[in-house]
N, C-alpha and C positions, 0 to 999 in steps of 0.2 A: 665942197662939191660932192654930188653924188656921181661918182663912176664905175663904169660898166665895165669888165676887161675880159673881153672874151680873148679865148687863149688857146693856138691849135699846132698842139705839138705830140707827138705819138708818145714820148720817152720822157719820164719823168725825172733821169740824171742828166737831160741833156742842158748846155748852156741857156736855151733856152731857157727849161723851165727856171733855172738858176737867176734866171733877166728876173723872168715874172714873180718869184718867192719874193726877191729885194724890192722890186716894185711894189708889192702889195702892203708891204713890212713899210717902206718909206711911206707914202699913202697914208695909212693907216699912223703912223706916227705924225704923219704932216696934220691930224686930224681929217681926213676926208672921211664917207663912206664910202667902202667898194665893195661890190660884188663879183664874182669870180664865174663865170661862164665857160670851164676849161674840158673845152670840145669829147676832147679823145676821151679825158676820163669818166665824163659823162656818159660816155656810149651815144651822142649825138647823131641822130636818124640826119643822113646828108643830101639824101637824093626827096626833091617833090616829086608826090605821088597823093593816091585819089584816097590814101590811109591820113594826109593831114587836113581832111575837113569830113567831120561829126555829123554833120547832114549835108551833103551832097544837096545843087543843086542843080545838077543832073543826072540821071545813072546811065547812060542812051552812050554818052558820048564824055571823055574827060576834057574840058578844057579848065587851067589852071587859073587863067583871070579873071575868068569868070565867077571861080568857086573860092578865089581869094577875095575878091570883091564881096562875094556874098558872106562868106564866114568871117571878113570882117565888120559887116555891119552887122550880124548877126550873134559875133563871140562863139563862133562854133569849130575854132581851130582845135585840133589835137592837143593834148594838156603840155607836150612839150612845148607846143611854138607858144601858146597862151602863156606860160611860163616865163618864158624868154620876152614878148611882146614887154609883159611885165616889167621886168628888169629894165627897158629899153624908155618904158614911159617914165621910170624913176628915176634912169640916168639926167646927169646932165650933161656928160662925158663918155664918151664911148674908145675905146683903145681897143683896137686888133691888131695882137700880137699872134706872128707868123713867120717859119722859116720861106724863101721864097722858092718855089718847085718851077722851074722852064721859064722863071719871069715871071710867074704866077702865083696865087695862095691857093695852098692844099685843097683839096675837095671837099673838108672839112668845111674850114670856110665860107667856101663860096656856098655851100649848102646850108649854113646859118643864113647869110645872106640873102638863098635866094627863098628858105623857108617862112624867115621873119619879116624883112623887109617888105610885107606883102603887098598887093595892091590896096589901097583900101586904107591902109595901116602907114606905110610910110612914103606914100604917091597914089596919086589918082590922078591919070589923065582924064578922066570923065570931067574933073572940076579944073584940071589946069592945074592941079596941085604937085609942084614940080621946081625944083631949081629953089629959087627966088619963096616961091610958095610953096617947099615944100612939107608935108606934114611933121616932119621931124625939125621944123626950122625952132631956132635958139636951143639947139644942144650944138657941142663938139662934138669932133672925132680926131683920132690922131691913129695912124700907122706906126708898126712898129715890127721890123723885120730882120732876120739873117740872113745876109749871103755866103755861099761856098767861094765865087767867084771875088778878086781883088776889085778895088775900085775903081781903078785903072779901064775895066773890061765892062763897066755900069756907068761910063761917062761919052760924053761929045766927041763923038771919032774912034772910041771904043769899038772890041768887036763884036757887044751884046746892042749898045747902042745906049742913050741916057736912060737912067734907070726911073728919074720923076716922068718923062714921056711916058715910057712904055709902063708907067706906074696909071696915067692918068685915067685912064678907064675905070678904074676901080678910086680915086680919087674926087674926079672930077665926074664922072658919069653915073657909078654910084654913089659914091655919099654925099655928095653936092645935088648930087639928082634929089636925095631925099629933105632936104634942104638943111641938110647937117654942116656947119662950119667946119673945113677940114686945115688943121694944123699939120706945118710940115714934118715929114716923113722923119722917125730917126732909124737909121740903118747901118747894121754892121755888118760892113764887109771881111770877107777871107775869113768865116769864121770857123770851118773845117781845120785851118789850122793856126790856132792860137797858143800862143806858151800860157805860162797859170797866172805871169804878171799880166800878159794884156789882157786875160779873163778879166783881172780883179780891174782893172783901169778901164774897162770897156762897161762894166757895170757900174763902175762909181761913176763914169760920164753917163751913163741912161739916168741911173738918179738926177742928178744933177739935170738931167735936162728936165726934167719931169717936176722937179720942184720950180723948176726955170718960167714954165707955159702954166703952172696952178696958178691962182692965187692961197696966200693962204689963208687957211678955214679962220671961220670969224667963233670967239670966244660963246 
């Protein structure tokens, strides 16, 4: 398979990035293609503004869906998002790997998301192109994130509340919006404090899940 693994973590010694090294090393041995979309050290522009479309089509006034709609029929996004669009038409897999910030993915992220996933490019309400029909339908996606917080405090009666709930928005409403199959979530909890044995047993279970949801590559 061809996958995508965007990757938004500030610290390049953190567990994190330590997930995403063996990830990519496993991957890559499993025979897959990956490509590596790792936010922070890109320098990734996170906020939409009137700097990511090449010819505006308005100057009077900015609205974004308007001008996402048009640059994308048009291919007149800024070379990073065209970059990335890229990447996203050649996946067949998509993985957003993220610590989780308030219950939430970094600003990083949501600003890959809310720069790529443009109107136009991965939904159009204009055509109903959505859910079911969405532009990005017959790819995957899979989540993949760290909590500070125990599991205990991310579940059913918890005092954060169930963490796939308060996940679904970004599950269900984006990437099912774009009509991406979304596979479920792997999450590590309490990961602010782990000894060096559950480091190494928490990453050999991501592996493992990850050759688990592939298929593998054909000869």
């Amino acid at each position: 398979m061809n996958i995508l693994y965007v990757f938004a973590h500030p610290e390049p010694k953190s567990f994190n990035s330590a997930m995403k090294e063996a990830a990519l090393k496993t991957l890559n041995e499993q025979g897959h293609e990956v490509k590596l979309s790792d936010l922070f050290a890109m320098g990734f522009k996170s906020v939409l503004d009137k700097h990511d479309f090449l010819q505006p089509k308005r100057t009077d006034v900015f609205n974004p869906f308007l001008e996402q709609m048009s640059a994308s029929k048009n291919g007149t996004f800024s070379r990073d998002i065209m970059d990335e669009m890229e990447k996203v038409r050649w996946a067949d897999m998509l993985v957003f790997h993220f610590p989780i910030y308030f219950t939430n993915m970094p600003a990083m992220m949501k600003g890959w998301i809310d720069r790529v996933f443009a109107a136009g490019f991965a939904f159009n309400p204009a055509t109903q192109s959505a859910y079911e029909t969405g532009l990005l339908k017959g790819k995957k996606a899979m989540l993949v994130m760290t909590a500070g917080a125990e599991e205990s405090l991310y579940s059913k009666g918890g005092m954060h509340g169930d963490i796939h709930e308060i996940l679904r928005y970004i599950t269900h409403c984006t990437l099912e919006y774009t009509g991406l199959e979304v596979l479920p979530s792997h999450i590590v909890f309490g990961a602010g404090k782990m000894s060096g044995e559950r480091v190494t047993a928490e990453i050999s279970s991501y592996m493992d899940r990850l050759i688990s949801v592939l298929p593998p590559a054909m000869d």
